[in-house]
DRENDO-1510 file (C-alpha; in Angstrom, 1 decimal, always signed):
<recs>
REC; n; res; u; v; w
REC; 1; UNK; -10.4; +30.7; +31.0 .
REC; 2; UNK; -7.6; +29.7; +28.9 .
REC; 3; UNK; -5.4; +27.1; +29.1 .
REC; 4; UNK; -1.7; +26.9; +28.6 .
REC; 5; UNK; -0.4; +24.8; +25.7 .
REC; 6; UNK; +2.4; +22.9; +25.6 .
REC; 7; UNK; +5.9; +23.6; +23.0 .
REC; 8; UNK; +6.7; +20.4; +21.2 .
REC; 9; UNK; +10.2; +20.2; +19.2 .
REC; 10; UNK; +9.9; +19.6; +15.8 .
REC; 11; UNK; +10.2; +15.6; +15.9 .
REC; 12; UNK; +13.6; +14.5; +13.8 .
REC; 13; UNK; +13.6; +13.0; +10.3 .
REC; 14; UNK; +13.6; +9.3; +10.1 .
REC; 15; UNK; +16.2; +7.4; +8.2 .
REC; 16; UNK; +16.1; +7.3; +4.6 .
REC; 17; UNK; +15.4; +3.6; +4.4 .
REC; 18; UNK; +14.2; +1.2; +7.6 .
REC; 19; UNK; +14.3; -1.9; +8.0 .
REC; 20; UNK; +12.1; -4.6; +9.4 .
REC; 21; UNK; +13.0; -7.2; +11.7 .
REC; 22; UNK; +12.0; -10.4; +12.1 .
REC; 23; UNK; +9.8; -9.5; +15.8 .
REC; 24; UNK; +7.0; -7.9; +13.5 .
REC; 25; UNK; +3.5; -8.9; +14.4 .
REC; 26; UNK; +1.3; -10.9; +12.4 .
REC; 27; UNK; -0.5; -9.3; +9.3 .
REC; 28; UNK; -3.8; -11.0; +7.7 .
REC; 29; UNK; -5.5; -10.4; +4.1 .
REC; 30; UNK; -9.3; -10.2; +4.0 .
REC; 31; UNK; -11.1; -10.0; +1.2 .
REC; 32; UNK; -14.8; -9.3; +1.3 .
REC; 33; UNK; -17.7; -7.8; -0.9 .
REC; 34; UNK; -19.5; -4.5; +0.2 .
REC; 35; UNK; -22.7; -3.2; -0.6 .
REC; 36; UNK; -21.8; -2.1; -3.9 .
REC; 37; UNK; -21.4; -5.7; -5.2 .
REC; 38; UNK; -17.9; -4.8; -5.2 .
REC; 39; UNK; -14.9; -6.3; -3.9 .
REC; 40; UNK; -11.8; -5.7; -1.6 .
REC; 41; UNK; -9.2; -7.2; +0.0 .
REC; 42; UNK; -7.9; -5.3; +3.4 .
REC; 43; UNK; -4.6; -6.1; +5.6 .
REC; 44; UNK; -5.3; -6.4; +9.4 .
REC; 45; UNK; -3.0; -6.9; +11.9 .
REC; 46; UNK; -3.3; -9.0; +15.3 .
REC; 47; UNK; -4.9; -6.4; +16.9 .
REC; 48; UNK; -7.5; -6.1; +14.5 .
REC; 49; UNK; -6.5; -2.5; +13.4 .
REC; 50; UNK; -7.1; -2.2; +9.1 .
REC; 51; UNK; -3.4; -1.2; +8.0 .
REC; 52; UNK; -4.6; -0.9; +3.9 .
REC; 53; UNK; -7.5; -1.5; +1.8 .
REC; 54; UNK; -7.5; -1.9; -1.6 .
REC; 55; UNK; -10.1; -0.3; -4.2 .
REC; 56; UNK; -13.2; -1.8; -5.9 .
REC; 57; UNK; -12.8; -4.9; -7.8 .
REC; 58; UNK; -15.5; -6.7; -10.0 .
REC; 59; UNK; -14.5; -10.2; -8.8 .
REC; 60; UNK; -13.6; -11.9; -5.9 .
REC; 61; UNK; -11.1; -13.6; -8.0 .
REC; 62; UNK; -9.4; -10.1; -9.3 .
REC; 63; UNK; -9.3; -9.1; -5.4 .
REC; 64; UNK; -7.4; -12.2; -4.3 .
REC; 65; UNK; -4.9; -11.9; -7.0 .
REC; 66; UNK; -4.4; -8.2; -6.7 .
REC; 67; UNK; -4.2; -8.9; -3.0 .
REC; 68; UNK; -1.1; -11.7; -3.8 .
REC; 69; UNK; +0.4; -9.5; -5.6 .
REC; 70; UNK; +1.0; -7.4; -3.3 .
REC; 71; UNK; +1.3; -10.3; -0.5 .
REC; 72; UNK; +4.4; -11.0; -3.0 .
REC; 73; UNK; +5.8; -8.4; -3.8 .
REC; 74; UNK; +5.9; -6.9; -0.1 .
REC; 75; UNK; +8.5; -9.8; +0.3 .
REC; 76; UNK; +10.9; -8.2; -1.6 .
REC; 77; UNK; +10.2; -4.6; -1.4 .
REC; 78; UNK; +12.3; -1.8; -0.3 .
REC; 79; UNK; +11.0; +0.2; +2.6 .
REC; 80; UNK; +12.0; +4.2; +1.8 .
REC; 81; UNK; +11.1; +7.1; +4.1 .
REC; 82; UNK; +10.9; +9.8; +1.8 .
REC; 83; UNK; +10.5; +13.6; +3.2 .
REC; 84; UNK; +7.8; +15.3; +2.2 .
</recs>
């Protein structure tokens, strides 16, 4: 037997550029080594969910920095929805 499905509406376009407030939850870098001998750094937030990770590095030391970097940069970066 079939089942009925339910019509969504097409969900609206978000802003062109959104800001983020000051209430935003606490993000963590990780940086670890996987099987590979390889390294990456990953950002978690409080609830333990992985938001990025990063690609292979050779070093712990190239992780961390690329990881700063973008630590860094994030600080002053502009946040732009772009349709697709």
């Amino acid at each position: 037997m079939a089942t009925a499905t339910k019509k969504v509406g097409a969900a609206k376009s978000p802003p062109s550029t959104v800001r983020i407030g000051p209430d935003v939850a606490p993000l963590e870098f990780l940086i670890y080594q996987d099987n590979g001998a390889d390294y990456h750094w990953e950002i978690i937030d409080d609830a333990g969910r992985r938001l990025a990770h990063s690609g292979r590095f050779p070093s712990r030391d190239d992780a961390e920095h690329a990881a700063r970097h973008v630590y860094e940069g994030a600080q002053s970066a502009r946040f732009d929805v772009a349709a697709v």
